[in-house]
C-alpha positions in Angstrom: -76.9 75.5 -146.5 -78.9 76.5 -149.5 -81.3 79.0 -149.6 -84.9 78.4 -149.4 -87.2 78.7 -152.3 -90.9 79.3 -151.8 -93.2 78.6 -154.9 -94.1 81.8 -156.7 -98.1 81.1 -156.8 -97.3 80.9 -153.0 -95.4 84.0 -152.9 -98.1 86.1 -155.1 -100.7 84.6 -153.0 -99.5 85.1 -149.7 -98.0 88.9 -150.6 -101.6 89.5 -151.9 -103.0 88.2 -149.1 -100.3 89.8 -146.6 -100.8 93.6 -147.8 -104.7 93.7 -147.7 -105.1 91.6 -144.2 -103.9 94.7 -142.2 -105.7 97.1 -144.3 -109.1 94.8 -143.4 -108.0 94.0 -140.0 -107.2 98.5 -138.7 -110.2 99.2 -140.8 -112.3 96.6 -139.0 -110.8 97.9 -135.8 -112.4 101.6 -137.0 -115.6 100.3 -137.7 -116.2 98.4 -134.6 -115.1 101.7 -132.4 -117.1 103.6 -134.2 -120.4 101.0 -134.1 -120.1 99.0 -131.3 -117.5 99.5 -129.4 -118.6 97.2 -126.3 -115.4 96.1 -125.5 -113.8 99.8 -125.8 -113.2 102.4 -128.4 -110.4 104.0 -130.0 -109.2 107.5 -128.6 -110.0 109.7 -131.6 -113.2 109.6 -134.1 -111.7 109.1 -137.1 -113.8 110.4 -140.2 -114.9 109.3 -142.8 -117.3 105.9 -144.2 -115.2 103.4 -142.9 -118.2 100.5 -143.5 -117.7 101.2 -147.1 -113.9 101.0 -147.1 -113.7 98.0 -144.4 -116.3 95.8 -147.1 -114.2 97.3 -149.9 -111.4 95.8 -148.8 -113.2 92.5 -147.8 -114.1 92.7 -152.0 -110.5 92.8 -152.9 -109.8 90.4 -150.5 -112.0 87.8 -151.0 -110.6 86.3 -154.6 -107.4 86.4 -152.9 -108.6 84.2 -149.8 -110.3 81.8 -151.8 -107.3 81.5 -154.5 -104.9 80.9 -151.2 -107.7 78.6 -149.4 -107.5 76.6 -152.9 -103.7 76.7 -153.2 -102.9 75.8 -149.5 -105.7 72.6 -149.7 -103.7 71.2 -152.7 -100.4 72.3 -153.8 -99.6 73.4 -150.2 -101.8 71.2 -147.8 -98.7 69.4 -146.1 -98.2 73.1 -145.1 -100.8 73.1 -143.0 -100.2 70.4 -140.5 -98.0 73.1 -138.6 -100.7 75.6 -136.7 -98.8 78.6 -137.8 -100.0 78.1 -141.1 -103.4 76.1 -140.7 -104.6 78.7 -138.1 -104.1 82.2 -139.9 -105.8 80.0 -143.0 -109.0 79.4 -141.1 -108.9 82.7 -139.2 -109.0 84.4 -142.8 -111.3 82.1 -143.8 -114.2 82.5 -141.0 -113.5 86.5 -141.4 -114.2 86.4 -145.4 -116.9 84.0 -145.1 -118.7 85.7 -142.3 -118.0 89.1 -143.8 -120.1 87.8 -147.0 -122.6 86.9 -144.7 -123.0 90.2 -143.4 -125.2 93.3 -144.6 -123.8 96.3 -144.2 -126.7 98.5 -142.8 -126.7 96.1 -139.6 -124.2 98.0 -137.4 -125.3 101.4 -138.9 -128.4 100.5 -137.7 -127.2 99.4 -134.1 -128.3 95.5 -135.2 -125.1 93.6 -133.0 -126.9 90.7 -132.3 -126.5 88.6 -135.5 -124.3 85.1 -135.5 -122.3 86.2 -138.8 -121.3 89.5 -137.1 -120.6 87.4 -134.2 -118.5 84.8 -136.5 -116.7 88.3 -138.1 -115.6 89.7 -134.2 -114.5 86.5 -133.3 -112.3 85.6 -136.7 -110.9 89.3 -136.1 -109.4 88.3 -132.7 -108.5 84.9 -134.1 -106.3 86.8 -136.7 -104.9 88.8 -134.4 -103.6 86.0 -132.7 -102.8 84.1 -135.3 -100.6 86.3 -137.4 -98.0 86.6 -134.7 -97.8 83.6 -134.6 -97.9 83.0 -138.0 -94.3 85.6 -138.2 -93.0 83.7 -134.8 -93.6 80.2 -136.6 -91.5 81.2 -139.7 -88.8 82.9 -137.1 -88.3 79.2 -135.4 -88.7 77.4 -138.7 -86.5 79.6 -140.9 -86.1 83.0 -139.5 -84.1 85.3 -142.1 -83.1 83.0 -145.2 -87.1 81.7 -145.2 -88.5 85.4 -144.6 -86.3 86.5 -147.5 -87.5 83.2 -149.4 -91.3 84.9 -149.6 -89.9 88.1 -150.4 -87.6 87.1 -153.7 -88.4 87.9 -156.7 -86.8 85.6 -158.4 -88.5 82.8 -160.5 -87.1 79.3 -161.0 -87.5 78.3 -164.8 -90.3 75.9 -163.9 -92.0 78.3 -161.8 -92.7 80.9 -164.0 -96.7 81.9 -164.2 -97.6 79.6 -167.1 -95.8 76.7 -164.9 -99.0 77.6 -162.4 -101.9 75.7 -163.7 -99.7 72.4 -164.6 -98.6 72.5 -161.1 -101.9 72.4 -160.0 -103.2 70.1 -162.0 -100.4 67.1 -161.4 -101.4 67.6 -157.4 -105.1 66.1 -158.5 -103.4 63.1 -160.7 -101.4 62.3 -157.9 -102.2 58.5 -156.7 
């Protein structure tokens, strides 16, 4: 059997996306022991202005959520009939969007009540679910050889980065 190969936009996107998700999701974690905490707390205080790193990340990761959001709804949109994929997408999505929504001074000031901080806990739990079964999806589907597809390297000679925006564009002319 051949081995997969997974589009390198894909593979940039989703490695972006894959490396700051569980920096956002532990910092998120810190930040909601530290200010809220309804729900429990973590053993140990860490220190340190974990708001301003938790949003910092949420900057980087923003362009990267909206670049995937873009790719999976056209290049990669028959992706998404399987709930592995469609359900980590719109988990990242509601915790980007809300996160924008937010201000930052609302949990320093002990303000839990608002609907986009609401939106924000609930999207965290939804990822949390949703990336297991995001890696238990591509274990059924795949397992090894498909794993190893998103972590090549390798480029195909019509999948190189100027290949990108051509590839993009014939997914709109399609009839």
């Amino acid at each position: 059997m051949p081995r997969p190969y997974q589009p390198s936009l894909l593979r940039l996107l989703h490695g972006l996306t894959a490396a700051l998700l569980p920096l956002a999701w532990l910092s998120g974690l810190v930040v909601y022991s530290r200010y809220d905490g309804r729900w429990g707390r973590l053993p140990v205080a860490l220190p340190g202005d974990w708001i301003d790193l938790h949003g910092s990340i949420g900057v980087a990761l923003w362009p990267v959520a909206l670049l995937f959001g873009l790719y999976a709804l056209s290049i990669g949109r028959w992706r998404l009939r399987q709930l592995g994929n469609a359900l980590p997408l719109l988990a990242l999505g509601l915790a980007v969007g809300s996160g924008k929504a937010m201000q930052e001074d609302w949990l320093r000031q002990g303000q839990l009540h608002h609907l986009a901080y609401h939106l924000h806990l609930l999207a965290w739990v939804l990822l949390a679910l949703a990336v297991p079964l995001h890696l238990l999806e591509l274990g059924r589907r795949g397992g090894v050889a498909l794993a190893g597809s998103m972590l090549s390297l390798s480029l195909r000679s019509n999948d190189q980065p100027r290949d990108w925006w051509p590839q993009i564009q014939a997914v709109w002319r399609r009839p």
